[in-house]
C-alpha positions as CSV (number, residue, x, y, z in Angstrom):
1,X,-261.9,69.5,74.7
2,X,-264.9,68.6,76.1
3,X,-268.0,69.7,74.3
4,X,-272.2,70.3,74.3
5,X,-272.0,68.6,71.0
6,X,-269.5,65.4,72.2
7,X,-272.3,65.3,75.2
8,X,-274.8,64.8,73.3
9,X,-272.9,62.3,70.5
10,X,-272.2,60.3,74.0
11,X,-275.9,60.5,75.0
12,X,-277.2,59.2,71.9
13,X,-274.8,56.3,71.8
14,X,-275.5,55.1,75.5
15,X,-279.4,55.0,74.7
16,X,-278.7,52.8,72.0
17,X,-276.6,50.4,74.2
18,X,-279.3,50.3,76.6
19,X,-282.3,49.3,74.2
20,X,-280.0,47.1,72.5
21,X,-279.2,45.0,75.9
22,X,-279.6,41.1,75.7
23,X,-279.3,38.5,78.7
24,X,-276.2,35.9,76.7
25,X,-277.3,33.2,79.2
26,X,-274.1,34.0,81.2
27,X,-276.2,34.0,84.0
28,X,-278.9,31.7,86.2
29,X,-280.5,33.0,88.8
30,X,-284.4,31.4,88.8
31,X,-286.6,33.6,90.8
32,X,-289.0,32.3,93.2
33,X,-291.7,31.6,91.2
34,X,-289.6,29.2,89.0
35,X,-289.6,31.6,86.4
36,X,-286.2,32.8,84.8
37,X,-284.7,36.0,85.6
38,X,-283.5,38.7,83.6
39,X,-281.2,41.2,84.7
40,X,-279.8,42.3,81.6
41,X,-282.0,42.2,78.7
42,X,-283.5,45.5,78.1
43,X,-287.1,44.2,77.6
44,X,-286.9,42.6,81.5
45,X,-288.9,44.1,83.8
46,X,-286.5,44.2,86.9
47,X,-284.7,46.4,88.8
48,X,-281.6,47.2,86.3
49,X,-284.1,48.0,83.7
50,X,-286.1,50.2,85.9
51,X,-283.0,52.0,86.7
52,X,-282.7,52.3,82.9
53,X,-286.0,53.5,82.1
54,X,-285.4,56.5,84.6
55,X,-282.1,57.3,82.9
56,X,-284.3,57.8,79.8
57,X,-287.2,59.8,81.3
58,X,-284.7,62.2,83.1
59,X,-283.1,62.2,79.7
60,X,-286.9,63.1,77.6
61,X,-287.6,65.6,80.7
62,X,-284.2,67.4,80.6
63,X,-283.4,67.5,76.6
64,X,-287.0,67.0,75.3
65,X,-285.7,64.0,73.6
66,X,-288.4,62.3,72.0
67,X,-286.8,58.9,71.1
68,X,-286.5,58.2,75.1
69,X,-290.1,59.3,75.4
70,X,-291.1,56.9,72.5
71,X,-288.8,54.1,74.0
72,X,-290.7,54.7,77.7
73,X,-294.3,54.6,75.6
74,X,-293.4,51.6,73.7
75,X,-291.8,49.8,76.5
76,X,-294.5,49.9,79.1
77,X,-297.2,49.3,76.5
78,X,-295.7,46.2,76.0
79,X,-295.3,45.0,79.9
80,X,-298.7,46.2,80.3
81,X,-299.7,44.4,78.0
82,X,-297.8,41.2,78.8
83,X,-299.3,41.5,82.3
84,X,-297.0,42.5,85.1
85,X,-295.0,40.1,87.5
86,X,-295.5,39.6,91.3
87,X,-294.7,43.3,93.7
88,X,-291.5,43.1,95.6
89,X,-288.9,45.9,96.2
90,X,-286.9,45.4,93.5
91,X,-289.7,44.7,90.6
92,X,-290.7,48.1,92.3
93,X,-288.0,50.2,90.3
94,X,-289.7,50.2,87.0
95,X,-292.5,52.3,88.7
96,X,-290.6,55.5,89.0
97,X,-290.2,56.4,85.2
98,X,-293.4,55.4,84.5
99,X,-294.8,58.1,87.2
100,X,-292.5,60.5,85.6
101,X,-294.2,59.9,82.1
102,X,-297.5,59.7,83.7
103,X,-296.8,62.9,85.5
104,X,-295.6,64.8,82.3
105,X,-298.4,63.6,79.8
106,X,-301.2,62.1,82.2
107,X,-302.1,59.3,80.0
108,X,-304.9,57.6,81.5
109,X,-303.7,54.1,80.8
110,X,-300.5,54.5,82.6
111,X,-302.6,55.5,86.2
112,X,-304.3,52.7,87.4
113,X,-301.2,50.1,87.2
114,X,-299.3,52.4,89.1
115,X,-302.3,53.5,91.4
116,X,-302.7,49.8,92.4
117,X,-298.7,49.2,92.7
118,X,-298.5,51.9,94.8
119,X,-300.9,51.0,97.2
120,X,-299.9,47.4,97.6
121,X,-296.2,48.4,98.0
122,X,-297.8,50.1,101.7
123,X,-298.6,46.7,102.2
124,X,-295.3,45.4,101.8
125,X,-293.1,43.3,104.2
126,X,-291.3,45.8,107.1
127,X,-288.7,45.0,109.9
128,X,-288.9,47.1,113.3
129,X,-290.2,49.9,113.1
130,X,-291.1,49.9,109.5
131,X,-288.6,49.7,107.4
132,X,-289.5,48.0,104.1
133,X,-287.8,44.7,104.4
134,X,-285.4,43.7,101.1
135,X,-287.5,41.0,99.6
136,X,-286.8,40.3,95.8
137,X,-287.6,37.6,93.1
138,X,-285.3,35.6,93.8
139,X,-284.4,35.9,97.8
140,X,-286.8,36.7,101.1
141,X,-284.2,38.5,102.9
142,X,-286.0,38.4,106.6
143,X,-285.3,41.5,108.7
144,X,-283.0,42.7,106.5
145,X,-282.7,46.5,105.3
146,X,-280.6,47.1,102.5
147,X,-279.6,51.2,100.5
148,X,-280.6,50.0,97.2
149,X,-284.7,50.2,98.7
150,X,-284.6,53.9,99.0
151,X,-283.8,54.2,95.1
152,X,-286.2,51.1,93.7
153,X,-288.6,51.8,96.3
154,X,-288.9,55.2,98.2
155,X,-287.9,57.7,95.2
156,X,-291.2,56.0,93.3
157,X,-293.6,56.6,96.0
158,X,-292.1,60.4,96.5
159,X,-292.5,60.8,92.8
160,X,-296.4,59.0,92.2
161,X,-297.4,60.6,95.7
162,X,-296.4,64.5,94.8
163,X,-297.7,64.7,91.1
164,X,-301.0,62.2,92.5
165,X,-301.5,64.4,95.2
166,X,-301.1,61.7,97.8
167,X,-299.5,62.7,100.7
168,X,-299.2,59.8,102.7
169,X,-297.1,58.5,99.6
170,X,-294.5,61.4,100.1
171,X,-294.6,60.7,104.0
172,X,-293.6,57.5,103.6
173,X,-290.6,57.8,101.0
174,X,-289.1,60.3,103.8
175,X,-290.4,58.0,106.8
176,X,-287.8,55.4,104.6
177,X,-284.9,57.2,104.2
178,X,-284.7,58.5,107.6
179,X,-285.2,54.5,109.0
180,X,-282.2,53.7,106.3
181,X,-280.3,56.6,107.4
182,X,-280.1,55.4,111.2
183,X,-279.0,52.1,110.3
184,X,-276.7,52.1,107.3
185,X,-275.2,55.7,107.2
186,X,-271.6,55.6,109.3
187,X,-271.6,58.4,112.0
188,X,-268.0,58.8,111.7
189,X,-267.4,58.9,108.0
190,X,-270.9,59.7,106.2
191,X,-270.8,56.6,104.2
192,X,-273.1,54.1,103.5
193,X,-273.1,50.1,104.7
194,X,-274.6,47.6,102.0
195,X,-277.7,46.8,104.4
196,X,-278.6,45.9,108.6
197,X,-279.3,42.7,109.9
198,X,-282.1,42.8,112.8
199,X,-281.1,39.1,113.1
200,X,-278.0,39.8,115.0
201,X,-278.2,43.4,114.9
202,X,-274.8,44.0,112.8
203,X,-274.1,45.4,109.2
204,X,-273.1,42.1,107.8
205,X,-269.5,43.2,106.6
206,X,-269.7,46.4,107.3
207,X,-269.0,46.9,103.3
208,X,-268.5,50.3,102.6
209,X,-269.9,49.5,98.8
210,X,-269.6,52.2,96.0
211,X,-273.0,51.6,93.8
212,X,-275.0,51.1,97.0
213,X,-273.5,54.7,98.0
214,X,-274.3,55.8,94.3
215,X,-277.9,54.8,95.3
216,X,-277.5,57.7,98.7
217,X,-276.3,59.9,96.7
218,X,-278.0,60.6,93.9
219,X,-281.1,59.3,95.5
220,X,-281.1,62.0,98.3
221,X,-280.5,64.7,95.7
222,X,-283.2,63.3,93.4
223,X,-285.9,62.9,96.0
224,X,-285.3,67.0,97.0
225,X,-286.4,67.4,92.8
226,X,-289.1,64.8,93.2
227,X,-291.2,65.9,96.2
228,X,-291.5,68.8,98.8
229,X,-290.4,66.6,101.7
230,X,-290.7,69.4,104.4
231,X,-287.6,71.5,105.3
232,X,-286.9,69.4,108.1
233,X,-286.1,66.6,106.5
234,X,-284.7,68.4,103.8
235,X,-281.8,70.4,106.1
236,X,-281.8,66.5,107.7
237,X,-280.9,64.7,104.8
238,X,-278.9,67.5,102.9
239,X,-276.5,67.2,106.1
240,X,-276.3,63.5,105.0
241,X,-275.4,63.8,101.6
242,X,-272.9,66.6,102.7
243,X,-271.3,64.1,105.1
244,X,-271.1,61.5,102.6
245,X,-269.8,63.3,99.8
246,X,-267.1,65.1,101.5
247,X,-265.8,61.7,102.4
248,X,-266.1,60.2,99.0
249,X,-264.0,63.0,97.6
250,X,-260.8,61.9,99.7
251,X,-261.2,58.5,97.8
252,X,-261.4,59.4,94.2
253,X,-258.9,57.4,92.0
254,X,-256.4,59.6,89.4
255,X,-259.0,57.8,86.9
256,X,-261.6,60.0,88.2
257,X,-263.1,57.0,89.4
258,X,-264.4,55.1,92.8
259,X,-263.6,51.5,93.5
260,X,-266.3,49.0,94.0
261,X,-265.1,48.8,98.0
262,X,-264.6,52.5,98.1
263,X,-262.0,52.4,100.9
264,X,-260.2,49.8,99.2
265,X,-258.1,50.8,96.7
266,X,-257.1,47.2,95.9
267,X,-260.9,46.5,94.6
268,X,-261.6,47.2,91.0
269,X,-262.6,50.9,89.6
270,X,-266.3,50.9,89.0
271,X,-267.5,52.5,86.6
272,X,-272.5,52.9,87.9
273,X,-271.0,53.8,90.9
274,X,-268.5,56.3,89.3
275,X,-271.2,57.9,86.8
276,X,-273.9,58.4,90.0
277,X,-271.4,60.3,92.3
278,X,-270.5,62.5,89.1
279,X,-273.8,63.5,88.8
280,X,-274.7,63.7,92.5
281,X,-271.6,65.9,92.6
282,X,-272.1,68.2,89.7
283,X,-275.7,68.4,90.5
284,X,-274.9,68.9,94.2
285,X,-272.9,71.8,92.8
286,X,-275.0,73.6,90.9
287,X,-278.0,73.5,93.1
288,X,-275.8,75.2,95.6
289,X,-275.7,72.9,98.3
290,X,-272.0,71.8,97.8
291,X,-268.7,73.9,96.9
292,X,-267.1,74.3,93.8
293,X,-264.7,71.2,94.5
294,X,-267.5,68.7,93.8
295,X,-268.0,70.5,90.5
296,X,-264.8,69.8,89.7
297,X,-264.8,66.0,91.1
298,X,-268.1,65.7,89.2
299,X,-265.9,66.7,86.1
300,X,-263.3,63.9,86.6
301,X,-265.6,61.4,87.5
302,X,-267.3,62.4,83.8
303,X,-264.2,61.9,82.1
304,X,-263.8,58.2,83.7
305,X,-267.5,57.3,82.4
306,X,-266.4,58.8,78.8
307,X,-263.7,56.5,78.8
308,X,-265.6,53.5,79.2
309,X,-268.2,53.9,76.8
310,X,-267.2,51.3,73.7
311,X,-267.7,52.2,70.2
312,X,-271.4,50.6,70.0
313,X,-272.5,53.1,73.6
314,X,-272.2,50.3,76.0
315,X,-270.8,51.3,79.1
316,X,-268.1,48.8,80.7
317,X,-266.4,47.9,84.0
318,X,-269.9,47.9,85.5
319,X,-270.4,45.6,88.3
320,X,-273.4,42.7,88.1
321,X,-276.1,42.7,90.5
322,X,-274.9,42.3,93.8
323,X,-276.3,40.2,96.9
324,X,-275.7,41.0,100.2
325,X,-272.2,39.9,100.7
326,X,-271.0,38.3,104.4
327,X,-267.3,39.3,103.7
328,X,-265.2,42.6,102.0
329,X,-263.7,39.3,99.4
330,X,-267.2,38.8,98.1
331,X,-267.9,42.5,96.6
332,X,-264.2,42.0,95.1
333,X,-265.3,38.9,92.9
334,X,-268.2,40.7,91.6
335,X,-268.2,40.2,87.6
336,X,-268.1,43.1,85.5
337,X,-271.4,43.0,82.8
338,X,-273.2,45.8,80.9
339,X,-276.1,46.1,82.5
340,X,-278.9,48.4,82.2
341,X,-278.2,50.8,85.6
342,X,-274.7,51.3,84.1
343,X,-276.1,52.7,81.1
344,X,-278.9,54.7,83.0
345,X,-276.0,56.1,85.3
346,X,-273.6,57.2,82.8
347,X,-277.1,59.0,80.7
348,X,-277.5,60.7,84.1
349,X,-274.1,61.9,84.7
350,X,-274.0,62.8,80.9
351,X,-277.3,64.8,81.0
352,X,-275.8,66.9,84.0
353,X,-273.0,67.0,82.5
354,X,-274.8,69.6,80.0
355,X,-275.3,72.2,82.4
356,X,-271.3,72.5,82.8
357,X,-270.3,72.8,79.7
358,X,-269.9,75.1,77.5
């Protein structure tokens, strides 16, 4: 029987896994700069820990847990203090927690760092007609839009630019996910493709991909709770997310879980993606803006995430990092690795999870 008090056991355990991620040197992947890159190790600053952070802020907002918000303090006291790498879109994603701590305790030292971030990520690399182009530490990838900007990217400048009173910030977080949303969202199905090309004008392999949906899904949902956005775009892109998660219902597993190609049962059960349409789902749910049946998927995809959470809170069958791939063959050889999004997923779906239980 699924429980408030099993919830919260679950919670507790999955914010020890994440602080107690460590890069085993399975991995190489230099960035740029010839420096090494870290996208495991808890104490990285890079995208998957970014993701993790805002796992524990929604956590500390939601539950008033205050060993997430003394994780947050102590963790961006220490990158500040280390001195912060170079801006791109994925080095981005550690932003958005910290403007969620700033916005809850307005600490002075936590403004100006994201002040000054947030104005150089205007400056940015764009494609046509503005769309933040996907350059990372370790790739320039020219003209090229990718989903996972909207979540490293967009959701930090909607959050900064509402509590900072900035406007323009706002405007541009909704300026991004309606550019995304003309070229990656599939008319005819509501899902998402990995990323566009404007080098050839194509969707590379058209790869319906399950964590770069997780990123849609949740993200939409998240941005409503993060800014005012207008009620334009808000009708505009609740239609979206509607679209997209009527159609990820008809491809749930009897796990409760989505496969990594999510029209392609053949492809491996994966278990981000799995914990951000749960949440998105249940969330969706209980906001109003979808039925009772994603309530119910939201359940089942909860019970798939429980069942992959070890004994020491690390949360397996996650997928690694994943490039843009040319082919359906390379998303299928992705290697599975606890990562710190996996962990940050799961504490989401888990912390949602709350508000259904009894």
């Amino acid at each position: 029987m699924l429980s408030d008090q099993l919830l919260k056991e679950k919670i507790s355990a999955v914010v020890s896994g994440l602080a107690a991620l460590r890069d085993e040197g399975k991995f190489n992947e230099p960035n740029l700069d010839g420096s090494t890159g870290d996208y495991v190790s808890f104490d990285s600053w890079e995208w998957p820990q970014g993701v993790g952070l805002y796992g524990l802020a929604q956590l500390w907002l939601r539950t008033g847990d205050e060993e997430s918000k003394t994780l947050l303090e102590d963790w961006y006291t220490k990158q500040l203090d280390q001195g912060l790498p170079k801006l791109n879109v994925n080095t981005t994603a550690p932003m958005l927690a910290l403007s969620l701590l700033w916005g809850k305790t307005k600490e002075e030292k936590w403004f100006k760092p994201m002040d000054d971030w947030a104005n150089a990520v205007l400056s940015m690399p764009r494609t046509k007609i503005g769309g933040f182009q996907h350059n990372v530490s370790d790739k320039i990838n020219d003209n090229e839009l990718w989903d996972d900007t909207l979540f490293m990217v967009a959701l930090f400048l909607a959050s900064y630019g509402e509590q900072s009173g900035r406007r323009e910030l706002v405007d541009e977080a909704v300026f991004q996910f309606l550019v995304h949303t003309h070229y990656l969202c599939e008319p005819e199905t509501g899902l998402w493709f990995h990323g566009w090309s404007f080098d050839g004008n194509h969707n590379f392999a058209r790869a319906r991909w399950a964590r770069g949906n997780a990123w849609i899904s949740a993200g939409v949902l998240d941005l409503l709770e993060l800014a005012d956005i207008g009620e334009g775009n808000k009708r505009f892109l609740i239609a979206v997310v509607t679209a997209q998660i009527n159609t990820l219902m008809k491809y749930q597993a009897e796990t409760g879980a989505w496969h990594t190609l999510i029209d392609d049962d053949s492809s491996y059960e994966e278990i981000s993606a799995t914990a951000a349409f749960g949440y998105a789902m249940m969330k969706g749910a209980r906001l109003g803006i979808g039925p009772e049946s994603w309530r119910e998927a939201g359940l089942r995809a909860l019970d798939a995430v429980l069942a992959n959470i070890d004994e020491n809170g690390t949360v397996q069958n996650v997928s690694y990092g994943t490039r843009m791939g040319h082919d359906l063959q390379f998303y299928k050889d992705i290697p599975l690795e606890p990562t710190a999004y996996g962990q940050s997923m799961a504490l989401l779906c888990l912390v949602e999870a709350l508000n259904h239980v009894k």
